[in-house]
N, CA, C and O of each residue as an XYZ file, in Angstrom:
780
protein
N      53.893    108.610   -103.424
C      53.107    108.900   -104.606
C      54.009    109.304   -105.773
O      53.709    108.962   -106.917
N      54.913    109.896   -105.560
C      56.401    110.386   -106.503
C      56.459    109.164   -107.200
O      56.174    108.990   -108.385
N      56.929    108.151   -106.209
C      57.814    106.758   -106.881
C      57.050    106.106   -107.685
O      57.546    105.512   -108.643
N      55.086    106.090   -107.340
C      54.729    105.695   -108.389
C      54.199    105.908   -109.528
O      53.718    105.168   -110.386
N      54.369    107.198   -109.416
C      53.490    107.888   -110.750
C      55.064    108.211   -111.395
O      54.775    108.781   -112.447
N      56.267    108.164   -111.342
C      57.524    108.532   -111.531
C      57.700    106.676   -112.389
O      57.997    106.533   -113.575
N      57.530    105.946   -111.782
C      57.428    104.184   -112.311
C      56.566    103.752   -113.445
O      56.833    103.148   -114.484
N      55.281    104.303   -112.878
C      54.613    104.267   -114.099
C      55.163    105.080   -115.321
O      55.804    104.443   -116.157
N      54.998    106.266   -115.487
C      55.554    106.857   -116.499
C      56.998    105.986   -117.573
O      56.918    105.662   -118.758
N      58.240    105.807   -116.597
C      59.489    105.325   -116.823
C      59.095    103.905   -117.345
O      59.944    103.465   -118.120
N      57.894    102.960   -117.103
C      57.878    101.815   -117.224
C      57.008    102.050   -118.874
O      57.403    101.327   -119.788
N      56.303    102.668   -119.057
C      55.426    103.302   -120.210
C      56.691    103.632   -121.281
O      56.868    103.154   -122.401
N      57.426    104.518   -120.618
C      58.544    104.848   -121.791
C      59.286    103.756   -121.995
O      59.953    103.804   -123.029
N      59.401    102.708   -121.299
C      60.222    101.631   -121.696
C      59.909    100.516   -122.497
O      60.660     99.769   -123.124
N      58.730    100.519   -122.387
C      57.999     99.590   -123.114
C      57.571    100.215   -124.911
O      57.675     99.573   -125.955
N      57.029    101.830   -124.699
C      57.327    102.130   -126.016
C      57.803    102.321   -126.991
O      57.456    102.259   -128.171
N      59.359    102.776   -126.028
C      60.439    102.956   -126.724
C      61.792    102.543   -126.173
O      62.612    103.454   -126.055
N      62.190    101.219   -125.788
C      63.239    101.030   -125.677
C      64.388    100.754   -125.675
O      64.560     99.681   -126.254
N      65.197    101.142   -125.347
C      66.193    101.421   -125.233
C      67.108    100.114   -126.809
O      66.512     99.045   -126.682
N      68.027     99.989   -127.838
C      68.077     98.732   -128.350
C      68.876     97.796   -127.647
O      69.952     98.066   -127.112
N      68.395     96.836   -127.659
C      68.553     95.297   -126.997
C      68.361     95.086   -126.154
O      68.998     94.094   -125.798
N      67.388     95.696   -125.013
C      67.026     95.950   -123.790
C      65.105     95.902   -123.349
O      64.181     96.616   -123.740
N      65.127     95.144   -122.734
C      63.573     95.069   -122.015
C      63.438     94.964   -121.334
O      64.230     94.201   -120.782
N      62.239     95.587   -120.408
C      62.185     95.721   -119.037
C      60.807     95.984   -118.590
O      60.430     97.109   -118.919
N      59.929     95.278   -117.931
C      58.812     94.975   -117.456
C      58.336     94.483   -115.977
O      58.958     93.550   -115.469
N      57.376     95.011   -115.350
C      57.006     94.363   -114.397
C      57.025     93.400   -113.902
O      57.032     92.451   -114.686
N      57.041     93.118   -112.696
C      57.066     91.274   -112.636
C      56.160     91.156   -111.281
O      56.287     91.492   -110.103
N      55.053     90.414   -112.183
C      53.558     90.239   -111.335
C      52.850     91.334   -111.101
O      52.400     91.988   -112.042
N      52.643     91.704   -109.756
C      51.735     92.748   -109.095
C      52.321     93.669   -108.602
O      51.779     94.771   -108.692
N      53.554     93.569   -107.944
C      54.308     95.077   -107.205
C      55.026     95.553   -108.611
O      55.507     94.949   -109.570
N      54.851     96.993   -108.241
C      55.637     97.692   -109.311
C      56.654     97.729   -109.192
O      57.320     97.819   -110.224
N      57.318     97.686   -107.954
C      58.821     97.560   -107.593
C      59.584     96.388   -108.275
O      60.790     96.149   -108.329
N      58.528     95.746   -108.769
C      59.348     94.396   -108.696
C      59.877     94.613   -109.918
O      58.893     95.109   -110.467
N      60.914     94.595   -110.921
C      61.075     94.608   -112.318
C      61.854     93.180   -112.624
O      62.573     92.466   -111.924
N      61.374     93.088   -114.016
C      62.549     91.837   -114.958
C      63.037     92.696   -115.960
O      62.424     93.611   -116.511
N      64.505     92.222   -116.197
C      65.062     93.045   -117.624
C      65.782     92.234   -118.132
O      66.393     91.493   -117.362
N      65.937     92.106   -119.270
C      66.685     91.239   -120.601
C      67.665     92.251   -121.005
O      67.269     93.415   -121.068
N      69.084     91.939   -121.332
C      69.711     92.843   -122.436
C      70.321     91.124   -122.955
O      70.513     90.020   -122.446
N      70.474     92.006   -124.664
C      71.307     91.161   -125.305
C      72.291     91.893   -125.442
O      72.478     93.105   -125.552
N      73.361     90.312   -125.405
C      75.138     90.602   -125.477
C      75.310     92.255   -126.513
O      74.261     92.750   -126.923
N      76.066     92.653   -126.697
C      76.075     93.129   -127.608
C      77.074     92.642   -128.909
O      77.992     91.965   -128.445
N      77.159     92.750   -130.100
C      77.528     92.550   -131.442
C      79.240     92.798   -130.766
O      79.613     93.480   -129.811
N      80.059     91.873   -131.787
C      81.480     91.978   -131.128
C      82.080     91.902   -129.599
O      83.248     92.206   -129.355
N      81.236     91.503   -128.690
C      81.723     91.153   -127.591
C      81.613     89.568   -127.124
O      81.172     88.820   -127.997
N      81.884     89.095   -126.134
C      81.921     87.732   -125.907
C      80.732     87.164   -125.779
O      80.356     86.019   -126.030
N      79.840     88.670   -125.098
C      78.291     88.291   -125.204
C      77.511     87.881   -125.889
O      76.497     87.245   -125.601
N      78.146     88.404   -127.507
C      77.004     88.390   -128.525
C      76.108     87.153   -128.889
O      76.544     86.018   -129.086
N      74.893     87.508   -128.945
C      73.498     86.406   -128.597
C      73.341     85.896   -127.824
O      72.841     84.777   -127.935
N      73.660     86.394   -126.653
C      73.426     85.720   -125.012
C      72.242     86.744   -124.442
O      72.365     87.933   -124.146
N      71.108     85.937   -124.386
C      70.403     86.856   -123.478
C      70.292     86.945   -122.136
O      69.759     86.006   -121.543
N      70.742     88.015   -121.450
C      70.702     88.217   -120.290
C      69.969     88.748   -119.033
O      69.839     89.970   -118.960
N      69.260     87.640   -117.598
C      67.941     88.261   -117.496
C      68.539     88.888   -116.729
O      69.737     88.620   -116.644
N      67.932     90.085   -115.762
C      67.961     90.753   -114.759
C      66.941     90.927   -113.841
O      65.809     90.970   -114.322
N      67.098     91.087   -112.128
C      66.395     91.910   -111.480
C      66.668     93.111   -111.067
O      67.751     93.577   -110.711
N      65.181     93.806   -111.156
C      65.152     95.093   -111.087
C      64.634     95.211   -109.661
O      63.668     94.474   -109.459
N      65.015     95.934   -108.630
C      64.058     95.978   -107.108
C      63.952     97.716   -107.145
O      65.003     98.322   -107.354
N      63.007     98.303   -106.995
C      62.858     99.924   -106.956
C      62.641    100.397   -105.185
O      61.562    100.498   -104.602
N      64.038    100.632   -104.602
C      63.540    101.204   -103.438
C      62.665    101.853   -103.030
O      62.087    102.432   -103.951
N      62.118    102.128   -101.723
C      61.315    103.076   -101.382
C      61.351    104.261   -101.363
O      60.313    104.876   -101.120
N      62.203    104.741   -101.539
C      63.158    106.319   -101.573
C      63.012    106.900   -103.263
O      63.033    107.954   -103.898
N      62.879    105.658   -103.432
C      63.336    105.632   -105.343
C      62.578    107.629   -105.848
O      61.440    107.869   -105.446
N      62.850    108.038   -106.140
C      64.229    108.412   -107.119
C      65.449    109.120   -106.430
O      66.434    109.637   -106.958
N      65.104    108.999   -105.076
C      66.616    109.508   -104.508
C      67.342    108.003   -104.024
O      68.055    108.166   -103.034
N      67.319    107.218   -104.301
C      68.135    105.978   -103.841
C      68.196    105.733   -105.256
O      67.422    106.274   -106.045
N      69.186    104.854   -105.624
C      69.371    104.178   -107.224
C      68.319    102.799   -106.685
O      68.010    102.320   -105.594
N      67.945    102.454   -108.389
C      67.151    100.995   -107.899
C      68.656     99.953   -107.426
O      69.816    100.351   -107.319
N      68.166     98.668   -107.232
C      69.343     97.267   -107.265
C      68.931     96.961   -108.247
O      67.741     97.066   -108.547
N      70.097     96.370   -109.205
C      69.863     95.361   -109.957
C      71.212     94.428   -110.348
O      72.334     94.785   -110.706
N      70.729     93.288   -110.166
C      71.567     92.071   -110.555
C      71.187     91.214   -111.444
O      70.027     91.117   -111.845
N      72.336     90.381   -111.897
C      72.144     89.402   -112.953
C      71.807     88.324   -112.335
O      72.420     87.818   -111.396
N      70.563     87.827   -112.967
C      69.911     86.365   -112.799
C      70.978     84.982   -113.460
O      71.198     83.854   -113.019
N      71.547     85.832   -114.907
C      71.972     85.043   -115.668
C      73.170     85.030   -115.334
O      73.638     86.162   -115.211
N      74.143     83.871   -115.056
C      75.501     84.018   -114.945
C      76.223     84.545   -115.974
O      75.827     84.505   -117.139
N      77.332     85.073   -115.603
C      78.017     85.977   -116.393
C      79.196     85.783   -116.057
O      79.489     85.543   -114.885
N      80.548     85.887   -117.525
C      81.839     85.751   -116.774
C      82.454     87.044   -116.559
O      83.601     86.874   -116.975
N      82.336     88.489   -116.064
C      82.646     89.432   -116.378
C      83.466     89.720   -114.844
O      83.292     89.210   -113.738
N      84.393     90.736   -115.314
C      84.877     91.239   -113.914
C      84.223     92.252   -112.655
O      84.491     92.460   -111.471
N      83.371     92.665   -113.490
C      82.713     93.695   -112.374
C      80.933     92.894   -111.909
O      79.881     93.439   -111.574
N      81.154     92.009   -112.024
C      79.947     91.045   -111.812
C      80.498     89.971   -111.464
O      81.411     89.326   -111.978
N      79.518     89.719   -110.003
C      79.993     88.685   -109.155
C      78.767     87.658   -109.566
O      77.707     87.931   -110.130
N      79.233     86.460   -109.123
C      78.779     85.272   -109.204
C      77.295     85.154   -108.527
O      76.580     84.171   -108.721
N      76.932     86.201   -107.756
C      75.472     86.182   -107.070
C      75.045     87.211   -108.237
O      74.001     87.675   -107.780
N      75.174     87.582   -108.984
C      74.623     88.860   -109.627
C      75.000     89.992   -110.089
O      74.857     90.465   -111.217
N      75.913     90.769   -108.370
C      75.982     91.853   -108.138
C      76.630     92.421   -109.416
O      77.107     91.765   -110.342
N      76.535     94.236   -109.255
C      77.327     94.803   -110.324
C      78.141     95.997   -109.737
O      77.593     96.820   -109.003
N      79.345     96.071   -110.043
C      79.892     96.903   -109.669
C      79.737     98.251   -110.506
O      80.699     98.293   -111.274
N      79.336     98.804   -110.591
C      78.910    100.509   -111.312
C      78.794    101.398   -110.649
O      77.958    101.199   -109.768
N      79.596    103.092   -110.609
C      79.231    103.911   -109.893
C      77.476    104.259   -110.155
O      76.702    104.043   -109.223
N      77.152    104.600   -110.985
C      75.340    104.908   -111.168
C      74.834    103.831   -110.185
O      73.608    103.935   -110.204
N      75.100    103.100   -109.554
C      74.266    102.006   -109.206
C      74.327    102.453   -107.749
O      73.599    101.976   -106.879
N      75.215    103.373   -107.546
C      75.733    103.546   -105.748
C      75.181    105.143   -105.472
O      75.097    105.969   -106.380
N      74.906    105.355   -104.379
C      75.010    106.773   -103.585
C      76.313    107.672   -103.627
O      77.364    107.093   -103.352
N      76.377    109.218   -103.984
C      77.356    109.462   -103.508
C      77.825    109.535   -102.072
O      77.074    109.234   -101.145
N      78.929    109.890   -101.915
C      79.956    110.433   -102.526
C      80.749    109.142   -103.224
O      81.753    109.548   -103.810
N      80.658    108.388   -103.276
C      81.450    106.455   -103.439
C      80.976    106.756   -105.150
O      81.786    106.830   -106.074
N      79.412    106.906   -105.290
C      78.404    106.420   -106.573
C      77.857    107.967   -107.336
O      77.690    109.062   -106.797
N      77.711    107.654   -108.444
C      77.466    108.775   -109.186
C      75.774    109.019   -109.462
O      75.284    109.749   -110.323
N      74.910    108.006   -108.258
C      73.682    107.955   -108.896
C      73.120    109.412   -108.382
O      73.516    110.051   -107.407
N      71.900    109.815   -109.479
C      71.414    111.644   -109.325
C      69.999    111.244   -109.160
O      69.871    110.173   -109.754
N      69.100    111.537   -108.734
C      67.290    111.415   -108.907
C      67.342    111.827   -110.198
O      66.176    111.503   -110.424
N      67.764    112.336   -111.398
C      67.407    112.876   -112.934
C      68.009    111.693   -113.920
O      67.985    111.660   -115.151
N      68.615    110.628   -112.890
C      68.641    109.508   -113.870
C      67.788    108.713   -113.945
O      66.728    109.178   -113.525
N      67.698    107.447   -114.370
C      66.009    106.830   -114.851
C      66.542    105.302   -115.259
O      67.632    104.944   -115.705
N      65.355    104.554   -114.934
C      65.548    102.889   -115.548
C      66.833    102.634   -116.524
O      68.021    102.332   -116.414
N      65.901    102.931   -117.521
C      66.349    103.208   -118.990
C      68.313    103.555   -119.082
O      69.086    102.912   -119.792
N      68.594    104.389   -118.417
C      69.542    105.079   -118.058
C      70.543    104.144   -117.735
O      71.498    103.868   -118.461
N      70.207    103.480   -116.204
C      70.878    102.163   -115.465
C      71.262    101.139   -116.613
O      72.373    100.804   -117.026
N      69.818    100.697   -117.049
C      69.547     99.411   -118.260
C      70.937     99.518   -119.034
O      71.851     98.693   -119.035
N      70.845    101.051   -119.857
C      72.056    101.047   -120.721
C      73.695    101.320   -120.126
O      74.747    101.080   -120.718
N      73.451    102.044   -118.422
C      75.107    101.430   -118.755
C      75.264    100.069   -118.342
O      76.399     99.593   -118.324
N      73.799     99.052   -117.847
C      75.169     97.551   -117.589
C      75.426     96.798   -119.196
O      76.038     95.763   -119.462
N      74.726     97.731   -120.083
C      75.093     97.095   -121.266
C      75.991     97.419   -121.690
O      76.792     96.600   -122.140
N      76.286     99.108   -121.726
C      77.549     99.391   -121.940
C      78.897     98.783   -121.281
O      79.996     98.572   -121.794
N      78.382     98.556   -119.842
C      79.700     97.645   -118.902
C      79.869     96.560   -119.894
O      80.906     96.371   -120.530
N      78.994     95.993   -119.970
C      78.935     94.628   -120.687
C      80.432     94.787   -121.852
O      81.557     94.288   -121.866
N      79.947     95.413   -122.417
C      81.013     95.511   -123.863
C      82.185     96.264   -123.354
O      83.221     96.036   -123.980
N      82.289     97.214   -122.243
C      83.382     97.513   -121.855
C      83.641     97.180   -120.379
O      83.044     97.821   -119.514
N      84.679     96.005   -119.986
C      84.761     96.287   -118.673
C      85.611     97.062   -118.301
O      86.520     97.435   -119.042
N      85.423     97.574   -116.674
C      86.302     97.934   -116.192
C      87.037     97.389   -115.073
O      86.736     97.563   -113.892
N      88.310     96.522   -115.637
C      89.268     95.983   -114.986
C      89.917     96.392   -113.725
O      90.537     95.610   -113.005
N      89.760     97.568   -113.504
C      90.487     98.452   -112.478
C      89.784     98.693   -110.993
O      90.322     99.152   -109.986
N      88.043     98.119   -111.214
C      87.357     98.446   -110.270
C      86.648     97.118   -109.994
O      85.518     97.129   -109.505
N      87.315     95.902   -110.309
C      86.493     94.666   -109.942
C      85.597     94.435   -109.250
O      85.559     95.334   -108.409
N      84.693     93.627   -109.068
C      84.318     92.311   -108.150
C      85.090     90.985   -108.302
O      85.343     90.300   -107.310
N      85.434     90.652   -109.448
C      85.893     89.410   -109.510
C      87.712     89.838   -109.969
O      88.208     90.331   -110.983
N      88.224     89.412   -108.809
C      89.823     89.859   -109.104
C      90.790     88.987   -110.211
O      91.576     89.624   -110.912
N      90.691     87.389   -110.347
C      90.868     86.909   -111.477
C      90.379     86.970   -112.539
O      91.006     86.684   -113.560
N      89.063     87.383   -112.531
C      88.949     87.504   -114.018
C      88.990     88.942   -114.581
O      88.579     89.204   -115.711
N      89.543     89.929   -113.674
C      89.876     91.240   -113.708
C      91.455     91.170   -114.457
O      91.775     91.786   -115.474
N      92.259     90.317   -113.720
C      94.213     89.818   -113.989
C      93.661     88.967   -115.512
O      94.315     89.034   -116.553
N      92.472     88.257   -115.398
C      92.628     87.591   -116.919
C      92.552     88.700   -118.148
O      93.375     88.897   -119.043
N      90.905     89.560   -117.814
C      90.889     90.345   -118.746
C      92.303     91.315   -118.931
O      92.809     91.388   -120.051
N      92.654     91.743   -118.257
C      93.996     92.947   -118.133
C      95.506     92.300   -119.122
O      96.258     92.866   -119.916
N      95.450     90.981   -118.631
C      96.998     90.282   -118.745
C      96.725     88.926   -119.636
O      97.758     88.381   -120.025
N      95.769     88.443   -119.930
C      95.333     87.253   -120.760
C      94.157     87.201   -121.656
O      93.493     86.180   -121.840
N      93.895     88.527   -122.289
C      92.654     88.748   -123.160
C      92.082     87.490   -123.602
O      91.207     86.844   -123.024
N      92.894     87.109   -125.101
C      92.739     85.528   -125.350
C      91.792     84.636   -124.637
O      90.781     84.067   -125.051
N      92.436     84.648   -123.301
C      92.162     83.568   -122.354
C      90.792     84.259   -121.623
O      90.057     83.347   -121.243
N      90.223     85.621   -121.308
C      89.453     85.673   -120.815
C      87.971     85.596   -122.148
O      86.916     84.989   -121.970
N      88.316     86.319   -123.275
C      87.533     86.027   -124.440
C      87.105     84.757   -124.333
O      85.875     84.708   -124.355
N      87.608     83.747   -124.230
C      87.378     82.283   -124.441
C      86.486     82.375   -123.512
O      85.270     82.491   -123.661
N      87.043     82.326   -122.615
C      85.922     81.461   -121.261
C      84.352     82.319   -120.966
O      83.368     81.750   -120.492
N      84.396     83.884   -121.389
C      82.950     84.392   -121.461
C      82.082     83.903   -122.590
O      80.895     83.585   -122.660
N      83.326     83.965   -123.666
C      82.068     82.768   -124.864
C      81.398     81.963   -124.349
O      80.168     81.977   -124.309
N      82.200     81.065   -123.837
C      82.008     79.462   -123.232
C      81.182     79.744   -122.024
O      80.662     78.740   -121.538
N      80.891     81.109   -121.303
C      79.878     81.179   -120.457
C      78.719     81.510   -121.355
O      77.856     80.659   -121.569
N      78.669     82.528   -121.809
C      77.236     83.011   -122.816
C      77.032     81.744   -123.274
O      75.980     81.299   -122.815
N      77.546     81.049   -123.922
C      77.358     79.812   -124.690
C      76.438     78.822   -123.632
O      75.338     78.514   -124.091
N      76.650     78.474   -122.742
C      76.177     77.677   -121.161
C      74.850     78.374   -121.112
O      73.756     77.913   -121.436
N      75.168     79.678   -120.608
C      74.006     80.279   -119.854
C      73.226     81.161   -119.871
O      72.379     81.615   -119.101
N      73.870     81.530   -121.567
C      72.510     82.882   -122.088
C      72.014     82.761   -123.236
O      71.080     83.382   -123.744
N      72.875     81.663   -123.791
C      71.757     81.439   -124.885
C      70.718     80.726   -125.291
O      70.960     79.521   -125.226
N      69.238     81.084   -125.839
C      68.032     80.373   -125.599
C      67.440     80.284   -126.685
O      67.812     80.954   -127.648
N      66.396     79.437   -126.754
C      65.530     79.590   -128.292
C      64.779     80.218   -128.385
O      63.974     80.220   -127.454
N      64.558     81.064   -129.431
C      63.464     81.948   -129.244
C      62.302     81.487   -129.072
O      61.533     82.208   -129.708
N      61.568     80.402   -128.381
C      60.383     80.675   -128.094
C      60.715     80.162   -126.473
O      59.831     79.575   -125.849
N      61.784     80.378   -125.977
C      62.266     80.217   -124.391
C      61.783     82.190   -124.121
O      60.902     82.298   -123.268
N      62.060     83.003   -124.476
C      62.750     84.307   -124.728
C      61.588     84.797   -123.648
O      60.464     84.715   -124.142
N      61.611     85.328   -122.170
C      61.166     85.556   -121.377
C      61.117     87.107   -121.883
O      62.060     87.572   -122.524
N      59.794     87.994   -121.508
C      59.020     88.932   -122.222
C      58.061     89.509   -121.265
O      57.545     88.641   -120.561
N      57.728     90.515   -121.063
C      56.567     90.907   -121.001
C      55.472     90.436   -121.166
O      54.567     90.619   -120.352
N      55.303     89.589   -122.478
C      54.159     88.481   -122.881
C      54.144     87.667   -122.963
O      53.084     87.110   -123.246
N      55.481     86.852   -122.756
C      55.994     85.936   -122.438
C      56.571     86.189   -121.063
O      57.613     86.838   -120.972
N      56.014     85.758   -120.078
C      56.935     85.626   -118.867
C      57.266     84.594   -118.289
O      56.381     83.744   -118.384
N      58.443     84.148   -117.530
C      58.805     82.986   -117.197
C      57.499     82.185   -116.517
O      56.655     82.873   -115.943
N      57.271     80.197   -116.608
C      56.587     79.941   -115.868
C      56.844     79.786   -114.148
O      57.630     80.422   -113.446
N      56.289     79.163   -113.924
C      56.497     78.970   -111.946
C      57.574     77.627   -112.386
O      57.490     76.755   -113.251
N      58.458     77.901   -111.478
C      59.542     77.073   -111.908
C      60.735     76.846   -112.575
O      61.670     76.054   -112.453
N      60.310     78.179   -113.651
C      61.482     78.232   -114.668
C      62.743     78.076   -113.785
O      62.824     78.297   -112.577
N      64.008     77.521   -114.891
C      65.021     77.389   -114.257
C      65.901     78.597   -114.030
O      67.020     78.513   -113.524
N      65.160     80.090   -114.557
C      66.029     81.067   -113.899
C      64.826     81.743   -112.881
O      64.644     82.938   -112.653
N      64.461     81.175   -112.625
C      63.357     82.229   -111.554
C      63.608     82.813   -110.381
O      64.696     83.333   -110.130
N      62.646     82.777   -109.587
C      63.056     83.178   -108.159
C      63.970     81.986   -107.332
O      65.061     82.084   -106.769
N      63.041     80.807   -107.508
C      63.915     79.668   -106.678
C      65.654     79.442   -107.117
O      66.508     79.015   -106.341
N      65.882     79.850   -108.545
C      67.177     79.691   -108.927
C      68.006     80.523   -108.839
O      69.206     80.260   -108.754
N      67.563     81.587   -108.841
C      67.750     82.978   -108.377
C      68.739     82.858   -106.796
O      69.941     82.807   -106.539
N      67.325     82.850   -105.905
C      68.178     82.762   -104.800
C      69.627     81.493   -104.383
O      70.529     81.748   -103.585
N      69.490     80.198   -105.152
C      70.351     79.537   -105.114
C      71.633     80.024   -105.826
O      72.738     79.657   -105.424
N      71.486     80.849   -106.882
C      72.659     81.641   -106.914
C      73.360     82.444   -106.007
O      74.546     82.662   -106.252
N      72.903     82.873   -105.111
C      73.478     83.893   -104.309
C      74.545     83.523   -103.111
O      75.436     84.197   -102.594
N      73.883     81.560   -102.778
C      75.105     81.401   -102.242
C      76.056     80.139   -102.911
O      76.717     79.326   -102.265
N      75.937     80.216   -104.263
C      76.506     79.515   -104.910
C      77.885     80.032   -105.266
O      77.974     81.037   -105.971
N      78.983     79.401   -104.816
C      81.050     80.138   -105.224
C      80.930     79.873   -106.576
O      80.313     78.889   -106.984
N      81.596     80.857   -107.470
C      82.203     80.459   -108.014
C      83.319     79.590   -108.741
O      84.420     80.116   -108.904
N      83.121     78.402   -109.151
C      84.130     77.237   -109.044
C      85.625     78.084   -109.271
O      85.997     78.274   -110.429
N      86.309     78.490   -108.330
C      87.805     78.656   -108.979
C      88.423     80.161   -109.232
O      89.569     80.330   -109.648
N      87.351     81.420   -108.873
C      87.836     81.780   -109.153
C      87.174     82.903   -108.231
O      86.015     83.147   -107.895
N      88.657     83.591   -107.918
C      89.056     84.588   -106.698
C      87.842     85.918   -106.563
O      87.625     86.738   -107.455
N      87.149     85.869   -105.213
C      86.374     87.214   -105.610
C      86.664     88.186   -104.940
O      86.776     88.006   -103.727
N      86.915     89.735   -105.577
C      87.196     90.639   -104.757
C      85.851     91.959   -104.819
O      85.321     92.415   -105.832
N      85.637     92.242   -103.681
C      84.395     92.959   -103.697
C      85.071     94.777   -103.675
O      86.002     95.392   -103.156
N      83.683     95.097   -104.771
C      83.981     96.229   -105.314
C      83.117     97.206   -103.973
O      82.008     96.882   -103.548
N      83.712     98.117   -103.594
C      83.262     98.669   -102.044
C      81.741     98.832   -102.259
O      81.207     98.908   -103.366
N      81.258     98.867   -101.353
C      79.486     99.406   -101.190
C      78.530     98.205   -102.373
O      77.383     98.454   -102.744
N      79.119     97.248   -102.697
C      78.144     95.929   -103.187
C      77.581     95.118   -102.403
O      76.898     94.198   -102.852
């Protein structure tokens, strides 16, 4: 009864007031289920890439952190090619910094903050960890050239709350899961512990 009167509330505040460049809404009938959008942010490789997400709210939820992964491919180092994200908030301690007094909203903004800052030192993806670190240039390029591919849409594509994807869309569930066992063409993955 916690998790859902604790969901409701958090899902109310998100929708009234959220967070900037960030949305996050139900998806269908379980409340557990969430979708979230962030856009790139301004000055990063991201910028105007919209990016979807799933949100899953454990059963434990607010003493477990929710999961959430990227639907949308991404070229980043602490994000693997199925999604995953490497973030302490996202983990249990003693490994993860997640607290029950943190919240959606909370999560939402640091993978945006990851977004604009990675951290090279704690990968998932170990080449593009050595690119960002030792070949800026070269890693700048190729996240353009991903946002460019795979996050940017027209605005009347722009999956919403009131707009929600149809049955089928090409990032949905069915594409979704074909990501997960899809390699990355080329490039080395190293898993960030407890992902």
């Amino acid at each position: 009864m916690q998790r859902a009167s604790r969901l409701k509330r958090e899902l109310s505040l998100l929708a009234a007031e959220p967070p900037p460049g960030i949305t996050c809404w139900q998806d269908g009938d379980r409340m557990e289920d969430l979708r979230a959008q962030i856009l790139g942010g301004a000055d990063t490789p991201y910028e105007k890439g919209v990016f979807k997400l799933e949100v899953n709210i454990p059963e434990r939820y607010p003493f477990e952190p929710p999961q959430i992964r990227f639907l949308t491919p991404i070229y980043h180092p602490n994000i693997d090619s199925a999604g995953r994200i490497c973030l302490d908030v996202l983990k249990l301690p003693p490994k993860g910094a997640w607290r029950p007094s943190l919240n959606i909203a909370t999560l939402l903004t640091s993978v945006q903050q990851l977004m604009a800052e990675p951290n090279p030192d704690d990968p998932l993806m170990a080449d593009i960890s050595s690119e960002f670190k030792y070949n800026k240039p070269v890693f700048l390029r190729n996240a353009r050239q991903w946002t460019e591919k795979h996050a940017r849409q027209k605005a009347d594509e722009e999956e919403t709350p009131d707009n929600p994807p149809e049955a089928g869309d090409s990032e949905g569930h069915s594409e979704a899961q074909k990501r997960k066992a899809r390699p990355l063409g080329g490039v080395e993955k190293k898993f960030c512990p407890d992902v």
